[in-house]
C-alpha positions in Angstrom: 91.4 100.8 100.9 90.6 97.3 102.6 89.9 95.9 99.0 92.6 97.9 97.2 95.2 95.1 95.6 99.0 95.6 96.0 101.6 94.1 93.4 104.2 92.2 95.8 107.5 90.6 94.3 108.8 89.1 97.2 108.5 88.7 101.2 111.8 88.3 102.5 112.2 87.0 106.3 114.5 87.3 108.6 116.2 90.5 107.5 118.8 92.3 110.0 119.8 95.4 107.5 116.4 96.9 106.6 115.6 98.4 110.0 115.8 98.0 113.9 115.6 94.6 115.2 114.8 91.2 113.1 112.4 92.0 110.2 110.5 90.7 107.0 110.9 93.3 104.3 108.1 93.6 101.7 109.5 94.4 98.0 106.6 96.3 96.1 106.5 96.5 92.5 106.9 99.6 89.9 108.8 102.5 90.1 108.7 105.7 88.2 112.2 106.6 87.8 115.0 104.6 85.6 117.9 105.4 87.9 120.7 103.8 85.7 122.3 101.8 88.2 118.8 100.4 90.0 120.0 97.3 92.3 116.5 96.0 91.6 115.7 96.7 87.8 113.2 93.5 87.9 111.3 95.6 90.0 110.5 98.8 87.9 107.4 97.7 86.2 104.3 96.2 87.5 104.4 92.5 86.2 101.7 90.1 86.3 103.0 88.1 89.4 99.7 87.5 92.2 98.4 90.3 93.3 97.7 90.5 96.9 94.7 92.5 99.3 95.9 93.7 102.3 94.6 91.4 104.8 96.2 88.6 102.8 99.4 90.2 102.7 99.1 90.9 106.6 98.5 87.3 107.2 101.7 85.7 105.7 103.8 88.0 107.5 102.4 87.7 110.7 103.2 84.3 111.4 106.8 85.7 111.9 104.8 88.5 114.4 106.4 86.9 117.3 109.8 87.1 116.5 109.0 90.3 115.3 107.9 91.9 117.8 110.3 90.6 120.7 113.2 91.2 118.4 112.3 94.8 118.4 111.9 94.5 115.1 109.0 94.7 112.4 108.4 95.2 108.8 110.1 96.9 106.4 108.5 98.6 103.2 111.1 98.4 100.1 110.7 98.3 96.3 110.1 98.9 93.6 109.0 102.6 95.1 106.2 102.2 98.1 104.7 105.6 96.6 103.8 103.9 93.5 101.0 101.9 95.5 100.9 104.4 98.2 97.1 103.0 99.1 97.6 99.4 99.3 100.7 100.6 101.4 98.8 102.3 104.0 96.2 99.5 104.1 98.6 97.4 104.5 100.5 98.6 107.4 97.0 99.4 109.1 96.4 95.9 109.2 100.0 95.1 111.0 99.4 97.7 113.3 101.1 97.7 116.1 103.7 96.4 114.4 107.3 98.7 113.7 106.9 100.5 110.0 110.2 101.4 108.2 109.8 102.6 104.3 112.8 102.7 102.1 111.5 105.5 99.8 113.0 107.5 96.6 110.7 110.2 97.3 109.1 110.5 94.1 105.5 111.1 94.3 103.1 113.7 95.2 103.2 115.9 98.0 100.1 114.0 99.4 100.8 110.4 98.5 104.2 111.4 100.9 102.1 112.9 103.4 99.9 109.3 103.5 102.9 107.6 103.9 104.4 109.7 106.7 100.8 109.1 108.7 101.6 105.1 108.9 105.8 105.0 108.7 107.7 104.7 112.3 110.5 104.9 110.2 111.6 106.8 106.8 114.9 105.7 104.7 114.9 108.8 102.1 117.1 108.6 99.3 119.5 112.0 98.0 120.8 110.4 94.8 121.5 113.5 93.0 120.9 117.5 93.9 121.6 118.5 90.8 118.5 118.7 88.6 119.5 118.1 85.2 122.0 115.6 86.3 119.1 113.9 88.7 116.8 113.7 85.3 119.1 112.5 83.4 120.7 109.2 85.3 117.4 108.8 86.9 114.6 109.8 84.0 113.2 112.2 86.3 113.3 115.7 87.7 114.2 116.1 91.8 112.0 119.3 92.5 108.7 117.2 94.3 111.7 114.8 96.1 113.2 117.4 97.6 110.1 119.1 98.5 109.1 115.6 100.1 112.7 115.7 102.2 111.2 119.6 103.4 108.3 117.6 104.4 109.6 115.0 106.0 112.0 117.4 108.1 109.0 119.2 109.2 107.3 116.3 109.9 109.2 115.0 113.4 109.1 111.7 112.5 112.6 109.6 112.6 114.7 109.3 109.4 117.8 108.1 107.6 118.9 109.7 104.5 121.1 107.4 102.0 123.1 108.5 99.4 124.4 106.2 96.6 127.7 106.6 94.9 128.4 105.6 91.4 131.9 106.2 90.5 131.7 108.9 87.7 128.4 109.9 88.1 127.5 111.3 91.8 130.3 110.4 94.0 132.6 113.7 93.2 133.0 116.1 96.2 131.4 119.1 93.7 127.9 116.9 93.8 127.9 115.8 97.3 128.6 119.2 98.9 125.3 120.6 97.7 123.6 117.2 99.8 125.2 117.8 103.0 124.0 121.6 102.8 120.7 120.4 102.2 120.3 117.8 104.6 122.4 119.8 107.3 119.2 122.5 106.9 116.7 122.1 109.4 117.5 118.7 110.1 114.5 117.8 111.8 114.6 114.1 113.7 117.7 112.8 111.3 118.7 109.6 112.8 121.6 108.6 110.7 123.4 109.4 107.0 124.8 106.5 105.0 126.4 106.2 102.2 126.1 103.2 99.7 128.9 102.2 97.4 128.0 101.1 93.9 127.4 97.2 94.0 128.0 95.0 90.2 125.0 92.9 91.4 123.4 95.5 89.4 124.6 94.6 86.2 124.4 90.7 86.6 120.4 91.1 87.2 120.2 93.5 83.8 122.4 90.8 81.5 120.1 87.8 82.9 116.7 90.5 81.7 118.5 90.7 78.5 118.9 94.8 79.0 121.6 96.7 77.3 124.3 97.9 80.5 124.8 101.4 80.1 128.6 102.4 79.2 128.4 105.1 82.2 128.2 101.8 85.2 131.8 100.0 86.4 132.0 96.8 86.4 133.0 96.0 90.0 131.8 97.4 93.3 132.3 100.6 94.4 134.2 102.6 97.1 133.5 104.9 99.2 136.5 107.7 98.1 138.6 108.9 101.0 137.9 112.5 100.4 134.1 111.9 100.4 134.5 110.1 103.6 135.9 112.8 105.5 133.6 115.3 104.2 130.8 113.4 105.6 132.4 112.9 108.7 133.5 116.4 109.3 129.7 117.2 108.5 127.7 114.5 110.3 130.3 113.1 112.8 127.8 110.7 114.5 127.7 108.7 111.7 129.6 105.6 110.5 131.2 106.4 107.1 
C-alpha cells in the first residue's frame, strides 16, 4: 500500500471543527453517492488534480506535527468519501502514526473496506442522512442497507464515534423520518460520543451555479434551521448532547 496513490483536493490547516484539538483535515476525492444537497459537490468525482503517495502526503502535513500534537489535536480524514480510496487512506494514516485519526465517513462501502478503516481511525464521524430506504436512494442515488450495516459494525467495534445527521427542510428534517434514527442509533449504542445535527447550509448551491450544475427544485435557498420540535426530540432522547 506504500506505493498506492491517493487523489487529494485540498489540505486545510489549522482547523478547530473537524475533531479534538487543532488539526489539518485532508479532503479526499470521489464519492459514490449524489446526495442532492452535498456541501462539497466539487468533490464527487476523481479529477485530474496531482496525485499524491502516502509518504508525500505525510510529509506536508507533518510540518504542522508539532502543533498538532501539543494541541491534542491531529488529522482529520474528510471528503469526498475516505472509503472511496480506502487503501491510500490506511497507508496514509500508517505513516502519521502516532498521530490522532478522525474520519468523517458516509458509510458507504463494503463491509471490509469499513472494517480497514475502523483498524487505523481513533475517531469515527458517521453520517444517518436518511433511514428510509427508498427515500435514502432517491436524494442520495444510493440504497442505505451496507451503511447501516457499517453503523452495526461500528457499534460493535468499541471504538469512539459521533453520528451526524443533516436536515434539509422538506426532505429529512420531519419528526416521522428522524424518529426511526434515534431508534436506531439508541440500539446498542456502543462508545457513542456525541449526536449532532447539521442544518442545511445555501453554500451548497453557490458551489453548484459556479460548476454550471442545474440546482434541484427540492433545496431552499437559505440556510436551514434546526425546527423546535426536532430539537426536543433529540434532547429528550440523547440529553448529553448540544442541540
Amino acid at each position: 500500500m506504500k506505493n498506492c496513490r491517493g487523489m487529494i483536493a485540498e489540505f486545510r490547516e489549522f482547523c478547530l471543527h473537524d475533531g479534538p484539538g487543532v488539526r489539518t483535515t485532508v479532503f479526499f476525492r470521489g464519492c459514490p453517492m449524489r446526495c442532492l444537497w452535498c456541501h462539497n459537490p466539487e468533490l464527487q468525482q476523481t479529477g485530474s488534480e496531482k496525485s499524491y503517495l502516502p509518504c508525500e502526503a505525510a510529509g506536508l502535513i507533518r510540518r504542522d506535527e508539532e502543533i498538532l500534537r501539543s494541541s491534542g489535536g491531529g488529522v482529520t480524514f474528510s471528503g469526498g468519501e475516505v472509503l472511496a480510496q480506502i487503501d491510500f487512506a490506511a497507508a496514509l494514516a500508517h505513516e502519521l502514526s502516532p498521530l490522532h485519526i478522525a474520519v468523517e465517513t458516509s458509510g458507504y462501502g463494503s463491509k471490509d473496506d469499513y472494517r480497514k478503516l475502523l483498524g487505523f481511525a481513533d475517531l469515527i464521524y458517521q453520517d444517518i442522512k436518511i433511514m428510509d430506504e427508498k427515500l435514502h436512494r432517491r436524494f442520495t442515488g444510493c440504497g442505505n442497507d451496507i451503511i447501516l450495516e457499517n453503523i452495526r459494525l461500528l457499534k460493535a467495534s468499541g471504538k469512539p464515534y459521533i453520528i451526524r445527521l443533516p436536515l434539509i427542510p422538506g426532505i429529512n428534517d420531519a419528526p416521522e423520518y428522524l424518529s426511526p434514527a434515534i431508534s436506531f442509533i439508541r440500539e446498542n449504542p456502543g462508545n457513542l460520543l456525541d449526536v449532532q445535527l447539521l442544518p442545511f447550509h445555501a453554500g451548497a448551491i453557490s458551489k453548484m451555479r459556479k460548476m454550471g450544475r442545474p440546482v434541484p427544485p427540492e433545496l431552499p435557498e437559505n440556510d436551514g434551521i434546526i425546527p423546535e420540535e426536532v430539537r426536543q426530540m433529540f434532547h429528550r432522547a440523547f440529553p448529553g448532547s448540544n442541540f
